[in-house]
C-alpha positions in Angstrom: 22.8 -32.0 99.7 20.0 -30.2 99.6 17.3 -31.8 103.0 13.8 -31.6 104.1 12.1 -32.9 106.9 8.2 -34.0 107.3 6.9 -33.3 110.5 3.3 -34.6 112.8 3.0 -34.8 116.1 4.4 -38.4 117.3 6.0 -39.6 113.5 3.6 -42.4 113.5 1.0 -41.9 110.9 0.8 -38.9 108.5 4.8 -37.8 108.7 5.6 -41.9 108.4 4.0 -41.9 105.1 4.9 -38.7 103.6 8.7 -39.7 103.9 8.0 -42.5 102.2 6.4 -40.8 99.1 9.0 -38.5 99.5 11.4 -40.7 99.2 9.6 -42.9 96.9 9.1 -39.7 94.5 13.1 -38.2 95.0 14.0 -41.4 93.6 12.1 -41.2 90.2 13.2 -37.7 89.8 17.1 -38.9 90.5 17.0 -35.9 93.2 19.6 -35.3 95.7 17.4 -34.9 98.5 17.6 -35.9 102.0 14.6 -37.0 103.6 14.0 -36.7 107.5 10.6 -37.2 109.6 9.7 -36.5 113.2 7.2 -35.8 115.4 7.2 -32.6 117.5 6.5 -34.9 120.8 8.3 -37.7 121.5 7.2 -41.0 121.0 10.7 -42.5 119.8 10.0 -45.5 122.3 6.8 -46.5 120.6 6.5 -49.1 118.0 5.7 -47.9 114.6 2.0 -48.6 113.6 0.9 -51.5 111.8 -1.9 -49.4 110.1 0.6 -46.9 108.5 3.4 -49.3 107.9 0.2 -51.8 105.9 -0.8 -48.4 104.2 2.6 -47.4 102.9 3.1 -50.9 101.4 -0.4 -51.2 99.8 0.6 -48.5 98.0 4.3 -49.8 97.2 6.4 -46.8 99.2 8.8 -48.3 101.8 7.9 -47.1 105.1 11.0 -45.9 106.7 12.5 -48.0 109.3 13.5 -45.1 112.1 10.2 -43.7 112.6 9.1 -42.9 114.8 11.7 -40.2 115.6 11.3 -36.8 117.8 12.4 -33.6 116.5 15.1 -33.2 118.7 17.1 -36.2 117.1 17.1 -34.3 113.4 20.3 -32.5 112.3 17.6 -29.4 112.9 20.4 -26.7 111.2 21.3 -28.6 108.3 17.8 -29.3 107.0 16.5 -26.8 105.0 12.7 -27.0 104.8 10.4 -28.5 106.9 7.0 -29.3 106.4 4.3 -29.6 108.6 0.3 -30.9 108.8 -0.6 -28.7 111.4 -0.4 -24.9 112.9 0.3 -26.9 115.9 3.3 -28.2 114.7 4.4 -24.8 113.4 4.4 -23.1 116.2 6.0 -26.4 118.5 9.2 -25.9 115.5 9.2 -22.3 116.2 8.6 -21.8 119.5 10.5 -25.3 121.1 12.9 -26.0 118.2 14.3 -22.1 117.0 13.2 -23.0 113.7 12.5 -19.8 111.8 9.3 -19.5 110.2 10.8 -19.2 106.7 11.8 -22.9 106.8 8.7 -24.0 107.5 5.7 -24.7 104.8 2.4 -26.7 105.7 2.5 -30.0 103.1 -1.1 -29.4 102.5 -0.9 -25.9 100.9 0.6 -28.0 97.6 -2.9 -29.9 97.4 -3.4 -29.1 93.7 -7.3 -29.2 94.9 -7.1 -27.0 97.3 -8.5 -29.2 100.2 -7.0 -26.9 103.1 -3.6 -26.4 104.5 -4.0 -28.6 107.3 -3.8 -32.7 107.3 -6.1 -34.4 109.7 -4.9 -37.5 111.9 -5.6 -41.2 110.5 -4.8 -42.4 113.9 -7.5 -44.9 115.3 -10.2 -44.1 112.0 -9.4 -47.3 110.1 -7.7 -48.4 107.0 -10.2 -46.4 104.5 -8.8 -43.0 106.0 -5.4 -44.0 106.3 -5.5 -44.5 102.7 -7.5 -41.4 102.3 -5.0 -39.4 104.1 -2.0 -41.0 102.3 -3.6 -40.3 98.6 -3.8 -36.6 99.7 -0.4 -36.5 101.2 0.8 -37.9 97.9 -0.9 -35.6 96.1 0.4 -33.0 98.0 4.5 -34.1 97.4 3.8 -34.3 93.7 2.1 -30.8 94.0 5.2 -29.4 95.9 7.8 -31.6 93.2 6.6 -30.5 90.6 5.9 -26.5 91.1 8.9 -26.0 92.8 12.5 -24.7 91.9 14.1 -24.3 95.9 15.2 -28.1 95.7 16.8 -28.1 92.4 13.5 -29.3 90.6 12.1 -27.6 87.7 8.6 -25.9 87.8 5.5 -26.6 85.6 
C-alpha cells in the first residue's frame, strides 16, 4: 500500500488537519493510501488542540485520534512521500530523519492559486485563521489528488 505522511512542527495544528482531509479525500476516491502525520519536534505528550480538533469538525473531516505524533514514531522507510509546510521541516526530515529529498514535497506548491509554497502556523491566531489555513490546506490535497499519477490517481 501505497503511504504518505503530512508533516509540521509539533502535529498539532496544520499537519492535524491535512491528515484529516487527506483521509477525508482518499476515502471518496476509494484510494489505497495510508495516511501518517507528525511533527518534526516532539510534542507527543501534549494534548491535541481544541482549536484544530473544533476546525476539523466544522468542516466534517475526523481529526485523527493519535496526533500529536513525532516523526520518529512513523514507519519513516515504508512511507513514500512526505509532505511538508515549511523549508524548516525539510531540512529537520533531511538532515535529523535520512529522509532523501526526493520523498519530500511542500503541500503548499499544489495550491491551484499559487499562494506560496509555504503554510503559515494557525497556532494562537483564532478560529477565523484556523479555518483559513485549513480551506488552503484542502485546497492544496485536492490540487495534489487530482494532478497526480505517483499514488495511483489519475491526472487532470
Amino acid at each position: 500500500m501505497t503511504s504518505v505522511a503530512l508533516i509540521c512542527t509539533a502535529n498539532r495544528c496544520r499537519s492535524v488537519m491535512a491528515h484529516a482531509i487527506f483521509v477525508d479525500e482518499v476515502k471518496k476516491r476509494a484510494l489505497p493510501i495510508e495516511v501518517y502525520s507528525a511533527g518534526v519536534l516532539d510534542f507527543s505528550d501534549q494534548p491535541q488542540l481544541e482549536e484544530t480538533a473544533m476546525t476539523c469538525l466544522r468542516n466534517n473531516t475526523s481529526p485523527p485520534p493519535e496526533s500529536p505524533t513525532w516523526v520518529r514514531q512513523l514507519p519513516l522507510d515504508a512511507i513514500g512521500r512526505f509532505f511538508v509546510m515549511e523549508q524548516f521541516h525539510a531540512d529537520a526530515l533531511t538532515r535529523d530523519y535520512g529522509i532523501s529529498p526526493d520523498r519530500i514535497s511542500f503541500l503548499g506548491s499544489f495550491d491551484p492559486q499559487r499562494r506560496g509554497t509555504e503554510i503559515a502556523d494557525p497556532f494562537g491566531l483564532g478560529d477565523a485563521v484556523y479555518e483559513c489555513q485549513y480551506q488552503l490546506i484542502r485546497e492544496c490535497v485536492v490540487g495534489y489528488l487530482d494532478t497526480t499519477n505517483e499514488l495511483g490517481t489519475p491526472t487532470q
